[in-house]
C-alpha positions in Angstrom: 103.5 -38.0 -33.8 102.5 -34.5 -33.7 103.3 -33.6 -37.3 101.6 -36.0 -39.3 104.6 -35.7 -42.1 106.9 -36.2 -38.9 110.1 -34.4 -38.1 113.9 -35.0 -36.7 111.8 -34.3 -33.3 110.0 -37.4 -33.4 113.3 -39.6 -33.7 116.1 -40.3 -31.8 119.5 -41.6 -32.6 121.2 -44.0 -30.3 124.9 -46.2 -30.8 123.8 -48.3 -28.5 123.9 -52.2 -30.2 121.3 -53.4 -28.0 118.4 -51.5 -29.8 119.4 -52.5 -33.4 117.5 -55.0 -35.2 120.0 -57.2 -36.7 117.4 -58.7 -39.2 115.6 -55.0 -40.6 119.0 -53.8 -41.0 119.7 -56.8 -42.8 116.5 -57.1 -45.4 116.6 -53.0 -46.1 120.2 -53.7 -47.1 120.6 -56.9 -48.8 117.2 -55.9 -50.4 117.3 -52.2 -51.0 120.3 -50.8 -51.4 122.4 -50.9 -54.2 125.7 -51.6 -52.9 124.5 -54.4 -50.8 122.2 -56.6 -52.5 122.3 -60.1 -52.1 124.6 -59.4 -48.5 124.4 -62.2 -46.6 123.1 -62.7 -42.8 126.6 -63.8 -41.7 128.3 -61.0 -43.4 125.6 -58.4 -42.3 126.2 -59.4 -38.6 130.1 -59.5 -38.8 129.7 -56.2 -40.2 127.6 -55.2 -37.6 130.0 -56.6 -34.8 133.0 -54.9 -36.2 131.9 -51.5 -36.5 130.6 -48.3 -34.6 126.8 -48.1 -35.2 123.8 -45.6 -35.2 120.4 -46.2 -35.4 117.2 -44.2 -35.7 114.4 -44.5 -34.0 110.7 -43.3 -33.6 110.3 -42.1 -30.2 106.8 -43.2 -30.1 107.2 -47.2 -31.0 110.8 -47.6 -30.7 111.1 -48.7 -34.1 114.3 -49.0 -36.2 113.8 -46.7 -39.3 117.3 -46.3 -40.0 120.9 -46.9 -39.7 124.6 -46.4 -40.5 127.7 -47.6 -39.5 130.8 -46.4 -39.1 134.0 -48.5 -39.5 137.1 -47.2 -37.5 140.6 -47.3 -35.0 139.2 -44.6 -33.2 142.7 -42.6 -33.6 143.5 -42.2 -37.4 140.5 -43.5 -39.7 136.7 -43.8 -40.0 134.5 -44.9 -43.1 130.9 -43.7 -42.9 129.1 -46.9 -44.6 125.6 -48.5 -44.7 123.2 -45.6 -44.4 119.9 -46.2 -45.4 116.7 -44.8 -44.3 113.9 -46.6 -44.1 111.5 -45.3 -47.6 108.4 -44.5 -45.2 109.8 -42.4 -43.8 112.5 -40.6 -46.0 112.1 -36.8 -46.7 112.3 -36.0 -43.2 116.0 -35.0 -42.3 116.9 -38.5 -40.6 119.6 -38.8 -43.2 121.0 -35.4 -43.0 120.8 -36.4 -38.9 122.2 -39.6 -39.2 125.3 -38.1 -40.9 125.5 -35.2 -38.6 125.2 -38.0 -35.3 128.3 -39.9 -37.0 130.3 -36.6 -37.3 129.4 -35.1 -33.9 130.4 -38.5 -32.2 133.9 -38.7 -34.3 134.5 -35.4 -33.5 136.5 -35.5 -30.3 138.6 -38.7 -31.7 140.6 -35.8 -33.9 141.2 -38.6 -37.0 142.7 -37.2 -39.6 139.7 -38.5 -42.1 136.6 -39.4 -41.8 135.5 -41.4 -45.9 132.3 -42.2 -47.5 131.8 -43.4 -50.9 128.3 -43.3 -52.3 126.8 -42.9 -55.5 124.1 -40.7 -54.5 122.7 -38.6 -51.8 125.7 -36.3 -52.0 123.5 -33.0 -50.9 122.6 -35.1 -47.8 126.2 -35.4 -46.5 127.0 -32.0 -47.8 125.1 -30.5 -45.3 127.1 -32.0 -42.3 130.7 -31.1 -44.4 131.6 -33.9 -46.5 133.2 -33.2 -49.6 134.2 -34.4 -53.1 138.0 -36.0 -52.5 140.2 -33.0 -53.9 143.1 -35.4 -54.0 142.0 -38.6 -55.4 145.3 -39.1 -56.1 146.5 -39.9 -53.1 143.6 -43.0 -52.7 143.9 -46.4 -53.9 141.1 -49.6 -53.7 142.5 -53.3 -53.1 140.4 -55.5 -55.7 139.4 -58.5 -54.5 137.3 -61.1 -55.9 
């Protein structure tokens, strides 16, 4: 690395599902992050399998340092889900670049929108134009289990 804080420069972002590590992702979430604990393998890699996904990378090592996914029909829909940033390395944009690499790659679909729910983080995905729902109205959850 050139900075020794490192920089969005010194990563790169890739959808391709032949550079993710199935297991990392896996332990940061079922490990790490609240609305995941406890996930399961199986569920992790049927999630995996079933959606549209980014990881980060150091361009020196190659190394997964983080991750989201995106679950959509490609026409209509997409919901952003399962970011998470590696914690050696947070502070340094990836998040913010993350988002921005889901919403530049949904871009030319046209859908008509693009959710996220998250408890925190909202000044992250801010910065790449999500907003508060001004219409909660219109949105409904299916409880199961």
């Amino acid at each position: 690395m050139s900075d020794p804080t490192g920089t969005c420069a010194d990563y790169e972002i890739s959808c391709d599902p032949d550079r993710l590590d199935p297991a990392r992702i896996h332990h940061w979430l079922s490990t790490d992050a609240y609305w995941a604990l406890g996930r399961s393998r199986e569920q992790q890699d049927r999630a995996i399998a079933g959606s549209l996904n980014f990881g980060a990378y150091e361009r020196a090592s190659g190394r997964l340092v983080g991750y989201a996914r995106v679950v959509t029909d490609h026409a209509t829909f997409a919901w952003l889900c399962d970011v998470y940033v590696d914690r050696a390395v947070r502070g340094r944009g990836l998040g913010t670049a993350l988002a921005a690499a889901v919403r530049d790659r949904l871009a030319p679909l046209g859908l008509r929108r693009v959710l996220l729910a998250t408890d925190d983080a909202h000044g992250v995905y801010g910065k790449v134009g999500f907003a508060p729902i001004t219409d909660p109205e219109k949105l409904m959850v299916l409880k199961t289990g």
